[in-house]
C-alpha positions as CSV (number, residue, x, y, z in Angstrom):
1,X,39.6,33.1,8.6
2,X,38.6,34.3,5.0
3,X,39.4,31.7,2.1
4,X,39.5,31.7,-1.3
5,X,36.9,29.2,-2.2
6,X,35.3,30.0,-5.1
7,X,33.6,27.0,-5.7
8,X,31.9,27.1,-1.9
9,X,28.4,28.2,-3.7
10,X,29.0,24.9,-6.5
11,X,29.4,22.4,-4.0
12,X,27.0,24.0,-1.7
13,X,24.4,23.5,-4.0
14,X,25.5,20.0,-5.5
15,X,25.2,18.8,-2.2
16,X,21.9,20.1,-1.3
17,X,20.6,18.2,-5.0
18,X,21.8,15.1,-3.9
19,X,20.0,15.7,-0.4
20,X,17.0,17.0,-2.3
21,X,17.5,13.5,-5.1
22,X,17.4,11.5,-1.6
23,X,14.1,12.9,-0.2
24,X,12.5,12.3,-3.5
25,X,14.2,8.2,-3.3
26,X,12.3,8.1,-0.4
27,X,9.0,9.4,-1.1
28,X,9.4,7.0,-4.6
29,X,10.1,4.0,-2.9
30,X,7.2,4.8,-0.5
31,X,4.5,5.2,-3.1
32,X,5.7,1.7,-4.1
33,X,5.6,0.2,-0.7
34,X,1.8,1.7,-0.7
35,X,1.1,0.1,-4.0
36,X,2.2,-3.1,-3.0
37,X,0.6,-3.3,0.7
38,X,-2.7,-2.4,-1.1
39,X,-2.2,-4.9,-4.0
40,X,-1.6,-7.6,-1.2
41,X,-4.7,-6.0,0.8
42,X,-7.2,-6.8,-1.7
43,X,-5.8,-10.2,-2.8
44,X,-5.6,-11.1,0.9
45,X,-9.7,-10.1,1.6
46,X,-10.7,-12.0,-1.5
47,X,-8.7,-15.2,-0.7
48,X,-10.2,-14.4,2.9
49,X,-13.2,-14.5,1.2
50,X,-12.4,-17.5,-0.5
51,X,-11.4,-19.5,2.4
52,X,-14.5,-18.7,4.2
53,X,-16.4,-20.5,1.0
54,X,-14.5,-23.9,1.5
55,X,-13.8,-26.2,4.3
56,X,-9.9,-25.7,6.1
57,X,-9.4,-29.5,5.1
58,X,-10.0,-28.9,1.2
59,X,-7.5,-26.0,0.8
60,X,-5.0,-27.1,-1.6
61,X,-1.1,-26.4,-0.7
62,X,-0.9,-23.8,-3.8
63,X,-3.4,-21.7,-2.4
64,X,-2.0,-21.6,1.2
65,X,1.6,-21.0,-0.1
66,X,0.2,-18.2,-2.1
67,X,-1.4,-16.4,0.5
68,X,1.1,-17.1,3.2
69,X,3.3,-15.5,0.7
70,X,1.1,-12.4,0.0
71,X,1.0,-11.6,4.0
72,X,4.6,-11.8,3.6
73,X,4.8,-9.1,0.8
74,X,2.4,-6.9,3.6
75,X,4.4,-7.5,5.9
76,X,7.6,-6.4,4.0
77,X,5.3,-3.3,2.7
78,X,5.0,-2.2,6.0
79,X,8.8,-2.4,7.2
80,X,9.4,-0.4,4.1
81,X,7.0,2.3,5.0
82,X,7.7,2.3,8.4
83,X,8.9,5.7,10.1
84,X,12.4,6.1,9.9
85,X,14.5,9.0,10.6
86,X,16.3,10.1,7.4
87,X,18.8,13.5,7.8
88,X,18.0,17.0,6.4
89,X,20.6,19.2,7.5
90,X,21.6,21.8,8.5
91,X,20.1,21.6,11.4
92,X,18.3,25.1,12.5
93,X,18.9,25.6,16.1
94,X,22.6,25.0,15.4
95,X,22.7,27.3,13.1
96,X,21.0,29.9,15.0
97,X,23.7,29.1,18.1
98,X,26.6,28.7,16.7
99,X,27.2,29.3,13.4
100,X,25.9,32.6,14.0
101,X,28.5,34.5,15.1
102,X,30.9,33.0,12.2
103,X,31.5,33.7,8.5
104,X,29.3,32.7,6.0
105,X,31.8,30.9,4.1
106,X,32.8,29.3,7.8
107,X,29.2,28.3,8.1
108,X,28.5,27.4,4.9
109,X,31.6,25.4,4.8
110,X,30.3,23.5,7.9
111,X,27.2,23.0,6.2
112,X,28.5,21.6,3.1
113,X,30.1,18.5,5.7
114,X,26.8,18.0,7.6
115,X,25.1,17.6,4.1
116,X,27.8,14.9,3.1
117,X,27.5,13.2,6.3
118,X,23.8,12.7,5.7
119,X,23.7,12.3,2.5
120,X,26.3,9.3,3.7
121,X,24.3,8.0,6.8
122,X,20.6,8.1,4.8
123,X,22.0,6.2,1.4
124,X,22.1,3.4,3.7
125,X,18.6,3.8,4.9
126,X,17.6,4.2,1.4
127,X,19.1,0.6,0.1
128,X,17.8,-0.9,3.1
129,X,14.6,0.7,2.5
130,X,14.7,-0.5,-1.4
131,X,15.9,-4.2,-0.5
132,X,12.5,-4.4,1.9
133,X,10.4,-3.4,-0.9
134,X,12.4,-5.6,-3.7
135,X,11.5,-8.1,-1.6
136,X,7.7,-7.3,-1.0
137,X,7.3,-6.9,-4.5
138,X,9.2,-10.5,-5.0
139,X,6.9,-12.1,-2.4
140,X,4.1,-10.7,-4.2
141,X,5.0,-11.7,-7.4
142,X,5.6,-15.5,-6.2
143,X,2.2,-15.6,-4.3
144,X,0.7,-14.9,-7.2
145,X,1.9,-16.5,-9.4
146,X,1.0,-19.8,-6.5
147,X,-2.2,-18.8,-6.5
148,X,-2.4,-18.9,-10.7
149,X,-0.9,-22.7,-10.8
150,X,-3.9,-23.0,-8.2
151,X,-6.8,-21.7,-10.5
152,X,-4.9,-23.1,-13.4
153,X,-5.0,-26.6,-11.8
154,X,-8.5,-25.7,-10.6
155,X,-9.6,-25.0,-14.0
156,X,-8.4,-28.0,-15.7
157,X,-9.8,-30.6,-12.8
């Protein structure tokens, strides 16, 4: 079954950039998910610290909404880093079985839709994965700024 595609090779390799664009989406969005959960690591063990320092019953409300809301942007952190399977076709084996014994514009062909569907099936891992760490980053963002009205108020008594 020998076509005339001469574009095979173009889309071939626009497809396998996007794929490529994806992987490095996903390593991005990781190193921010890192930077966060450490952020809200070491402003959770110094209010730890802090809350050792002070009786539970003279804790003001800014202070425990601040820090409640800094776990949260961990805990966010973490879903965002956490192990999910994301598509890097083709897939070897079934190359090596089947494809094998067909053209290589048959196979590459082939190929070229197992990228696509990927490509399809991880963007939606990706946004889910960037709406977790938008989130964690929001969270983060509120606790501290809670914990600033707390020292601000702090400050001023």
């Amino acid at each position: 079954m020998a076509q005339n595609l001469p574009s095979l090779d173009l889309v071939f390799e626009a497809a396998q950039k996007e794929l490529d664009f994806q992987f490095e989406q996903i390593n991005s969005l990781d190193t921010k998910a890192s930077i966060s959960l450490a952020a809200a690591g070491i402003m959770l063990a110094a209010l730890i610290s802090f809350f050792t320092q002070r009786p539970a019953a003279g804790i003001p409300g800014f202070l425990i909404s601040g820090t409640l809301l800094i776990s949260l942007s961990a805990i966010l952190a973490v879903a965002t880093l956490w192990v999910r399977r994301f598509e890097r076709p083709p897939d070897l084996e079934r190359l090596r079985d089947y494809y094998i014994a067909q053209t290589a514009e048959e196979t590459k062909i082939e190929t070229v839709d197992a990228i696509l569907e990927a490509i399809s099936r991880n963007s939606n891992r990706i946004y889910g994965k960037s709406l977790t760490l938008t989130a964690s980053y929001a969270m983060l963002g509120l606790g501290i700024v809670a914990i600033a009205v707390f020292f601000v108020l702090f400050l001023l008594n």
